[in-house]
C-alpha positions as CSV (number, residue, x, y, z in Angstrom):
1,X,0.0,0.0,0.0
2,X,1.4,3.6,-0.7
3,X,1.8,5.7,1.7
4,X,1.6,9.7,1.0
5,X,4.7,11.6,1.1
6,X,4.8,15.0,2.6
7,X,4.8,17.6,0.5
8,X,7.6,20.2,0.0
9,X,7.7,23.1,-1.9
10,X,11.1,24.0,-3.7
11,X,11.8,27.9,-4.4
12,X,14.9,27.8,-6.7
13,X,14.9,30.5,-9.7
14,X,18.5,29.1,-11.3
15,X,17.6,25.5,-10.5
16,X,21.0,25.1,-9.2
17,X,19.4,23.5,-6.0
18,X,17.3,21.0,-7.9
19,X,20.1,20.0,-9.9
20,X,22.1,19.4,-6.5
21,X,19.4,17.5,-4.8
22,X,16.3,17.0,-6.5
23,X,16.9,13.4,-7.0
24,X,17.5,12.7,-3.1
25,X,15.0,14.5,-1.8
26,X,12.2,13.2,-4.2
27,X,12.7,9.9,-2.3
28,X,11.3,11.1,0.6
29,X,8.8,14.2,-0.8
30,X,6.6,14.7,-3.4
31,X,8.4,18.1,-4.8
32,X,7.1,21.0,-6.5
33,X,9.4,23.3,-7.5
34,X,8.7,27.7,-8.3
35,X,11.3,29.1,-10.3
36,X,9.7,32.4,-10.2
37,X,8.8,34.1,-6.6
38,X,5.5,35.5,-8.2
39,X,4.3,32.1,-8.4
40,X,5.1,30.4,-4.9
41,X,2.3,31.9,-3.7
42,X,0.1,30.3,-6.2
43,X,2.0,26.6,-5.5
44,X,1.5,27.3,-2.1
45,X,-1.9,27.7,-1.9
46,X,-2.3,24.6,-4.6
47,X,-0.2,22.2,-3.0
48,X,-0.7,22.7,0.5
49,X,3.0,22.1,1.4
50,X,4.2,20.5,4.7
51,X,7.4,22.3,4.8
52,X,9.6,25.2,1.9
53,X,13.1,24.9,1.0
54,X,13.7,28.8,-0.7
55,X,17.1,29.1,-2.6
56,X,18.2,32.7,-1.6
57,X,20.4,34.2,-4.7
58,X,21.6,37.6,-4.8
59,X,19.5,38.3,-7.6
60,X,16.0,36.7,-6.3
61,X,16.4,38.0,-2.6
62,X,13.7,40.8,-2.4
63,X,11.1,38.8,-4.7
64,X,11.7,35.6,-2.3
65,X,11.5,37.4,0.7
66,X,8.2,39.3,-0.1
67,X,6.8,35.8,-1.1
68,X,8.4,34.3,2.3
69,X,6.4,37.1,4.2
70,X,3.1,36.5,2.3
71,X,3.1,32.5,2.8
72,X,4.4,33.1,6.6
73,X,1.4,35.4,7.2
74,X,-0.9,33.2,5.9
75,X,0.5,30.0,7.7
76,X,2.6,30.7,10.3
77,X,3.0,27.4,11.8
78,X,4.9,26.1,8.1
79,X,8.9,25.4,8.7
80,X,10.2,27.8,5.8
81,X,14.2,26.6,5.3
82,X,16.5,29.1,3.4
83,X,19.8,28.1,1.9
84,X,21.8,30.9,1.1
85,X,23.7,31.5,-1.9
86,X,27.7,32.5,-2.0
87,X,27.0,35.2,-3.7
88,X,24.7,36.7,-0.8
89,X,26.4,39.4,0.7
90,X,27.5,40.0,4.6
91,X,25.0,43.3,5.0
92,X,21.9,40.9,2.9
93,X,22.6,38.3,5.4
94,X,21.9,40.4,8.1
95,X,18.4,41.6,6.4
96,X,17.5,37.9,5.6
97,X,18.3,37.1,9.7
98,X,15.6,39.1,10.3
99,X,12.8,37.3,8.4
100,X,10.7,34.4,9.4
101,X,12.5,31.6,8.1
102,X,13.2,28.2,10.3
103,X,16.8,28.2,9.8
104,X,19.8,29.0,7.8
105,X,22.0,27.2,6.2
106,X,24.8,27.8,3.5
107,X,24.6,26.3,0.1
108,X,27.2,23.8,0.7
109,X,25.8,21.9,3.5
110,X,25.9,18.0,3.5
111,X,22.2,16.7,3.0
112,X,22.6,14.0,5.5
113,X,22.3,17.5,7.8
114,X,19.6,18.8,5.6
115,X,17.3,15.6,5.9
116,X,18.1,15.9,9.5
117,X,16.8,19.7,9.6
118,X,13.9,18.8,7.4
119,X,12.6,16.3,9.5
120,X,13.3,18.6,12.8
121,X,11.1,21.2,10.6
122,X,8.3,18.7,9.9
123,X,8.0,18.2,13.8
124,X,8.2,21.7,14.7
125,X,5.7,23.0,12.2
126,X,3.2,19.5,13.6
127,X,4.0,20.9,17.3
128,X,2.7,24.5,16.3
129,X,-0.6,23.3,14.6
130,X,-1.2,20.9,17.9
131,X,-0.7,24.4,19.4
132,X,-3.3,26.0,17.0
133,X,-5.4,23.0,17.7
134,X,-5.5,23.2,21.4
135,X,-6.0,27.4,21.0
136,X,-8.7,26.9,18.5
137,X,-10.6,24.0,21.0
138,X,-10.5,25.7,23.7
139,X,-10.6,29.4,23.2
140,X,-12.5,29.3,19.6
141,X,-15.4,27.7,20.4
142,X,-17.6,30.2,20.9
143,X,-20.5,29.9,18.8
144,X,-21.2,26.1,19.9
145,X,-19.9,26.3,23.3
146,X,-23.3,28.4,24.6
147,X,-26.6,27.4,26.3
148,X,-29.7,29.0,24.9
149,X,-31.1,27.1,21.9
150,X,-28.3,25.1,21.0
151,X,-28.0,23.2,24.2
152,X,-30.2,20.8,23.5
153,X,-27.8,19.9,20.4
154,X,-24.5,19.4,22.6
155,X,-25.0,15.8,23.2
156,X,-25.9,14.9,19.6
157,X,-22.8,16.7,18.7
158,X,-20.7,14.7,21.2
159,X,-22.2,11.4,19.9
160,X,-21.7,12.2,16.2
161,X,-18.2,13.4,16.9
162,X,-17.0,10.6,18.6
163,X,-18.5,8.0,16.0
164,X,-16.2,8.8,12.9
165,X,-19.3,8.6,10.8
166,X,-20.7,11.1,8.2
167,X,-23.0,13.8,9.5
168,X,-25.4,16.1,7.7
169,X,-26.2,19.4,8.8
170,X,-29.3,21.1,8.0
171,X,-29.6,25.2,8.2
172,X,-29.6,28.2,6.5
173,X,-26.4,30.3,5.5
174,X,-24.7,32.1,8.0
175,X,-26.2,30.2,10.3
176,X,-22.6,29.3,11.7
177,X,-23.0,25.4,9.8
178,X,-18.9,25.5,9.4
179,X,-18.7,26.1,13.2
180,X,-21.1,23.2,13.9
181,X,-18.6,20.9,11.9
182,X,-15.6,22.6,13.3
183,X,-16.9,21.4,16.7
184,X,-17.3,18.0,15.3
185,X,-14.0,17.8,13.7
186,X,-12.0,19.1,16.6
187,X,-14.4,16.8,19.7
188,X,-13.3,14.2,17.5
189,X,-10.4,11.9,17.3
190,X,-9.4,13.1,13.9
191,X,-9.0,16.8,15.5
192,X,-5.7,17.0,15.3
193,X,-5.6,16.3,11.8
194,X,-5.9,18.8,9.0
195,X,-9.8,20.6,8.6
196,X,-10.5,21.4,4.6
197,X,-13.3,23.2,3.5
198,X,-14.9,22.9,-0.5
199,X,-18.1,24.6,-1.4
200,X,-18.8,23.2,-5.0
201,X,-21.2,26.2,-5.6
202,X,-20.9,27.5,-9.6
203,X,-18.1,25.3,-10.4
204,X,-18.0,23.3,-13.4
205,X,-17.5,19.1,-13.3
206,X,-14.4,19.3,-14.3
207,X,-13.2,22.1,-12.0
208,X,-15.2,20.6,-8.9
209,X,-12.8,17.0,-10.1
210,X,-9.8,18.3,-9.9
211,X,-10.5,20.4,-6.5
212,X,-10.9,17.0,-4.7
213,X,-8.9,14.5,-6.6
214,X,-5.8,16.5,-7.6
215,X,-4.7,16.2,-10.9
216,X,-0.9,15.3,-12.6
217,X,0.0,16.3,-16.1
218,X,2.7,15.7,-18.8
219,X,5.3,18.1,-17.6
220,X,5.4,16.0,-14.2
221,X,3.4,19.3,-12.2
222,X,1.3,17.1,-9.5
223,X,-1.3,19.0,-7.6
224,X,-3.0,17.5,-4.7
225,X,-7.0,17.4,-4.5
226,X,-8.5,18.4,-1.4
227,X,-9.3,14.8,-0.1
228,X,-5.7,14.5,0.0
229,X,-4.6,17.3,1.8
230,X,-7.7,16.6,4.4
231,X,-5.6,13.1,5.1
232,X,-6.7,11.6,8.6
233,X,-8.4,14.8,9.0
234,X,-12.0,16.1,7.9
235,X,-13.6,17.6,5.2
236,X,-16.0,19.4,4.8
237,X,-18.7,19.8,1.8
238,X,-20.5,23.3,2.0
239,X,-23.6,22.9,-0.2
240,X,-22.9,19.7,-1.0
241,X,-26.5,19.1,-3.1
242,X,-25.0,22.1,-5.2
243,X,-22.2,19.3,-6.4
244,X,-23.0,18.4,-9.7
245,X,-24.3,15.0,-10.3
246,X,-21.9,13.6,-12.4
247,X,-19.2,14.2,-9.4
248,X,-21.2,11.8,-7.2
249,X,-21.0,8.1,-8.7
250,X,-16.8,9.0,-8.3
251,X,-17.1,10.7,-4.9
252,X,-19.0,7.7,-3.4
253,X,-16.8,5.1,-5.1
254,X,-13.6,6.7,-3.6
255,X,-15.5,6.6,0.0
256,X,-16.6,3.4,-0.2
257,X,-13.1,2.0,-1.5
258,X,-10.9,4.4,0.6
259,X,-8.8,5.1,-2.0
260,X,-8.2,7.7,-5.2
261,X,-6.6,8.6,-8.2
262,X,-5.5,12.2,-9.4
263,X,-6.9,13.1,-12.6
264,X,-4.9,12.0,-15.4
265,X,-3.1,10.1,-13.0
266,X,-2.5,6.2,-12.5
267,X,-0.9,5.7,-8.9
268,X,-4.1,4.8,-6.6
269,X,-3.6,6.6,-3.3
270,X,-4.9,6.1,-0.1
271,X,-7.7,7.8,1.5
272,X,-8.8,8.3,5.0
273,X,-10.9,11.1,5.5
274,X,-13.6,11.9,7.6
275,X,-17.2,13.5,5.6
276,X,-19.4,16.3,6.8
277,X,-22.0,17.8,4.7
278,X,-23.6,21.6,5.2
279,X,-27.3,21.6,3.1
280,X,-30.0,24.5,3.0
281,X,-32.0,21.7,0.8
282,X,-33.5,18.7,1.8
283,X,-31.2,15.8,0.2
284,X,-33.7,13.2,1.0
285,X,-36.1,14.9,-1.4
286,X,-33.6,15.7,-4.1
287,X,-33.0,11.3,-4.1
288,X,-36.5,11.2,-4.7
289,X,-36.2,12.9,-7.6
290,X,-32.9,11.4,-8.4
291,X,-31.1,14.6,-8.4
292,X,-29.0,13.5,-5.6
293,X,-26.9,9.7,-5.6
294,X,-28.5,7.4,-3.1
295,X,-25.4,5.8,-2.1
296,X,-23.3,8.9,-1.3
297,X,-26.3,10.2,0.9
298,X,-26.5,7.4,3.2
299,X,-22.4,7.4,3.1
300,X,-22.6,11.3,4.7
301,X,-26.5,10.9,6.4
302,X,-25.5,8.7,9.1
303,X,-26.5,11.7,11.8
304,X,-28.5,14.9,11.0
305,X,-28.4,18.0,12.8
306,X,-30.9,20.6,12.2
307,X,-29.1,24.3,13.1
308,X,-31.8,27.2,13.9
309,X,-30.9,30.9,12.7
310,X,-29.9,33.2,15.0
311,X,-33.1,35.0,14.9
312,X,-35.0,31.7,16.2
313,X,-32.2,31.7,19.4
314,X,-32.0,35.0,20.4
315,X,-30.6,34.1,23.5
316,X,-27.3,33.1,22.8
317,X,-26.8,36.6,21.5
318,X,-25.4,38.4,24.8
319,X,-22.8,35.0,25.1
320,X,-21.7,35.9,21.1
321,X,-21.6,39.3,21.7
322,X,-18.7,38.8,25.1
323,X,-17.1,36.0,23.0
324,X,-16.9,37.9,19.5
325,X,-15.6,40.7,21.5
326,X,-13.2,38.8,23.5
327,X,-11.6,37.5,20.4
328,X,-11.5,40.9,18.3
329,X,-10.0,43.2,20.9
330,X,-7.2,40.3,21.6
331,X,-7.0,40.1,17.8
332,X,-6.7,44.0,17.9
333,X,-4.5,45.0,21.0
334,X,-7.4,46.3,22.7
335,X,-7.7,43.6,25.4
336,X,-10.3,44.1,28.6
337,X,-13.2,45.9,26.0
338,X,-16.4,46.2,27.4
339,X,-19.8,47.3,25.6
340,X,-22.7,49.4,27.2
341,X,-25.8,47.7,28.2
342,X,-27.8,49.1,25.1
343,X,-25.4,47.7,22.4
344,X,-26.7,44.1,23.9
345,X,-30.3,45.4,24.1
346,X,-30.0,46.4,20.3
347,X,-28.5,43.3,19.0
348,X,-30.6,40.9,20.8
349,X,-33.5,42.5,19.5
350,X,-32.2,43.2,16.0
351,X,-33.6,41.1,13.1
352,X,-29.9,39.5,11.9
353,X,-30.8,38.5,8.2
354,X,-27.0,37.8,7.9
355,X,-27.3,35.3,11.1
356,X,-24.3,34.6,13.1
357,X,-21.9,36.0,10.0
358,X,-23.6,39.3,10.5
359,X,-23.1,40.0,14.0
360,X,-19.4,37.8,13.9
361,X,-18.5,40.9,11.2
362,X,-20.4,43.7,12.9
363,X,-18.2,43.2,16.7
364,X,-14.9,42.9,14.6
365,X,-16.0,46.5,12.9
366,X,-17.2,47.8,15.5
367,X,-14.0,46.9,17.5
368,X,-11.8,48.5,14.4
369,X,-14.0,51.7,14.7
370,X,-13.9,52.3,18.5
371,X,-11.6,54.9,19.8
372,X,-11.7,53.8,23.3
373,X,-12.1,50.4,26.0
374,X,-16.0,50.7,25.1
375,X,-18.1,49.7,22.3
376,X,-21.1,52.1,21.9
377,X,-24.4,51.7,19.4
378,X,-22.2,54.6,17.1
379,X,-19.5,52.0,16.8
380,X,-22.1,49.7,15.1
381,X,-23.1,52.3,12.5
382,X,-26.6,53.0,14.6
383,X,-27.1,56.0,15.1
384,X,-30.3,56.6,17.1
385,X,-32.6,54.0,18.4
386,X,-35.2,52.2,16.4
387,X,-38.7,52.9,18.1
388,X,-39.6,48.9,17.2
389,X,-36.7,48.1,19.5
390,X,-37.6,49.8,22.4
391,X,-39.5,48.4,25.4
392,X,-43.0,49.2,25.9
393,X,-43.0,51.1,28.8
394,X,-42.7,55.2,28.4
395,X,-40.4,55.8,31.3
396,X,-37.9,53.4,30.0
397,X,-38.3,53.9,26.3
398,X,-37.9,57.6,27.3
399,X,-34.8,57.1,29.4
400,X,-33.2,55.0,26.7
401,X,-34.0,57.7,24.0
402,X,-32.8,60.4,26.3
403,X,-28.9,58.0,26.8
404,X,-29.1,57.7,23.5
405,X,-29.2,61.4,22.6
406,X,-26.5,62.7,25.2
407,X,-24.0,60.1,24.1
408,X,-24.3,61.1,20.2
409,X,-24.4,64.7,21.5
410,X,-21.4,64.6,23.8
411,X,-19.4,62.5,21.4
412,X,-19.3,64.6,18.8
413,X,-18.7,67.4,21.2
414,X,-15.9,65.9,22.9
415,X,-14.5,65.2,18.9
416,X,-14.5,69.2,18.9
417,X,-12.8,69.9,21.7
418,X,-10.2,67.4,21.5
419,X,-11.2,65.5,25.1
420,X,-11.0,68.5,27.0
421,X,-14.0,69.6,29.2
422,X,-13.8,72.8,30.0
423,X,-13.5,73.6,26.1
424,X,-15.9,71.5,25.6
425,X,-18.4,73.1,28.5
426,X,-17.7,76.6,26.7
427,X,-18.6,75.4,23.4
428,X,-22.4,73.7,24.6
429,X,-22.9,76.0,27.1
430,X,-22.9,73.8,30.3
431,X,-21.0,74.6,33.9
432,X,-18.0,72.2,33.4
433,X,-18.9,70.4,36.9
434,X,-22.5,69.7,35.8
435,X,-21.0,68.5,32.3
436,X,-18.6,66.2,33.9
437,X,-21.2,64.4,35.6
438,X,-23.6,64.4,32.5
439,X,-20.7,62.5,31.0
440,X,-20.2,59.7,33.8
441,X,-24.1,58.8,33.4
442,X,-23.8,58.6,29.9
443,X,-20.2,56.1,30.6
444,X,-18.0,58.9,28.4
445,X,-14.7,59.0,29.2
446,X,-12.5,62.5,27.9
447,X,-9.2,60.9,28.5
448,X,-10.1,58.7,25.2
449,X,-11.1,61.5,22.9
450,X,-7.6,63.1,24.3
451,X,-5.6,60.1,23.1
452,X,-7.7,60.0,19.8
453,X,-7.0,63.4,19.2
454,X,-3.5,63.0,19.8
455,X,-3.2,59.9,17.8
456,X,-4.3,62.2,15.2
457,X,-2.2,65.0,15.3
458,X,0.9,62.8,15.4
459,X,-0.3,61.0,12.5
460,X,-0.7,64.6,10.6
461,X,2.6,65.2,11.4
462,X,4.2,62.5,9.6
């Protein structure tokens, strides 16, 4: 039985470094070699590569480099190897120290030591995505990890997790589907393994057979097919009854047989994946009516789960809203961020057409847009409160329109003035004491229009 190689990606413009050691190393790797940097990027994202080897001339530095940065911000957790040229200079190998490669080695190293530091990069690179693994199970759960309507869910979740078997899940767009399997993937035993998405939607049989099965042509280019690069992992079909027909009769054959072959290939190759399927139609209908194969639905139906929109489970909104917030202002150096009590009101009672998408986007804007530790209605692009929103009793519909009012008022007054009160109690026409208190009941805070105001200025004066 043939076992799959890892992959490694070869950046080498003169082809010196292939010449040197192509042979050896395509024992132990399947290679795939960029001659130009403008297209390691592309292989990259094609390929899926396990570990890079960039061959760092004097005249390819800045255009490997820039690529290097690109692939490293995309996928921080790949070993990137550079083997430097004789004809780099002393001052360039002090710039190349400071990018984000693994290690450096000259040109002229023995590859006994170079399979050596491969394979110590292949283990470092697995340690950092058990790292990302154990950050995303425990700290990106959010959406899955809540009470409200979903709770009733968590121990069908469990149970299909742990089974290995297909699982079907039912619900509209946006309704946070890919989280629902992302919980599955990672509860299960294959969650250390590799998580690969496909949505089939508008592509053609031929593009939708080469996405999943790879594909090798004449000039030896090989490209692996997502079922390959989701190896002891899981993937995941998005719409899968949007996946044209004649795709199915050769999807379900390769699940039932375990094992594949790239397109215009003739080495079979092994395949051990894991299936879950994301549907806003009903599949058993479309078999009925033979749009969809038999066989391949009751591969993938084993369990069903059926996943509400937000606007049906209104009450996980206020746990989204601290977790989404948690995550963005970590993401964006604004740790601690809070939110006032009639952002929460607002959201919860807000109609989310976009479901769990729309309000996942609108806390990572509304994060972006806020100048200090508070996020406000303004910072959601709501200015003023919607009368359906409000609560049917005067006194607190009044008080809520009243808050609502001084905060607009007082921010755009305290834009004006720069943060300071008593400039700003001149220019409205308010006793500075009885301002500052006006501000504490509206939660305002001067000292972060100050600091906005001064970010601005030194900004200008660059």
């Amino acid at each position: 039985m043939s076992a799959i190689k890892p992959n490694l990606l070869v950046l080498d413009q003169s082809g010196g470094l292939m010449m040197k050691w192509g042979e050896a190393l395509s024992r132990d790797y399947d290679i795939e070699v960029s001659r130009e940097a403008e297209s390691a990027y592309y292989f990259f994202g094609e390929m899926a590569p396990d570990a890079i080897i960039a061959h760092i001339e004097n005249r390819s530095m800045t255009s490997l480099t820039i690529a290097v940065r690109n692939i490293h911000e995309k996928a921080p957790e790949l070993p990137i190897i550079a083997i430097l040229s004789d004809s780099i200079t002393s001052t360039e190998r002090q710039e190349i120290l400071h990018e984000n490669f693994f290690t450096h080695l000259e040109s002229d190293i023995d590859f006994d030591e170079l399979k050596i530091i491969l394979e110590r990069s292949l283990d470092q690179g697995r340690l950092l995505q058990e790292r990302f693994y154990l950050r995303q199970k425990f700290f990106e759960m959010d959406a899955f990890e809540l009470g409200g309507a979903l709770a009733t869910q968590h121990d069908q979740i469990q149970q299909a997790a742990s089974s290995g078997m297909g699982v079907m899940i039912y619900g509209d767009p946006g309704s946070g589907l890919r989280e629902v399997a992302k919980k599955l993937h990672l509860l299960s035993d294959r969650g250390r393994g590799p998580f690969v998405v496909f949505n089939p939607t508008m592509l053609s049989v031929e593009d939708c057979r080469i996405r999943l099965f790879g594909r090798e042509v004449r000039d030896g280019l090989r490209q692996k097919g997502l079922l390959e690069m989701a190896s002891h992992g899981t993937i995941l079909f998005e719409e899968i009854g949007k996946l044209p027909v004649a795709v199915h009769t050769e999807l379900y054959r390769v699940l039932v047989e375990g094992r594949m072959t790239r397109v215009g290939g003739i080495r079979s190759l092994p395949v051990r994946v894991r299936i879950i399927a994301t549907s806003s139609l009903d599949l058993l209908e479309e078999v009925r009516n033979a749009q969809f194969h038999e066989g391949l639905f009751n591969k993938i139906h084993v369990y069903s789960l059926s996943i509400p929109p937000l606007k049906e489970r209104r009450e996980d909104i206020p746990a989204l809203l601290r977790s989404y917030l948690r995550r963005f202002s970590r993401r964006y150096g604004r740790d601690h961020m809070e939110y006032d009590k009639d952002v929460e009101a607002f959201l919860t009672r807000y109609s989310w057409p976009g479901s769990i998408e729309e309000l996942r986007k609108g806390v990572e804007l509304a994060v972006l847009r806020s100048g200090g530790q508070t996020l406000r209605l303004s910072d959601f692009g709501v200015h003023g409160i919607d009368v359906d929103m409000l609560p049917l009793s005067y006194k607190k519909a009044k008080k809520l329109v009243e808050l609502d009012f001084k905060r607009r008022f007082f921010d755009r007054l305290l834009v004006l003035a720069e943060g300071k009160v008593t400039k700003a109690a001149e220019i409205c026409g308010i006793p500075r004491p009885s301002l500052s208190t006006m501000l504490k009941e509206a939660g305002i805070h001067a000292a972060d229009y100050k600091r906005r105001a001064k970010m601005k200025r030194a900004a200008a004066a660059r």
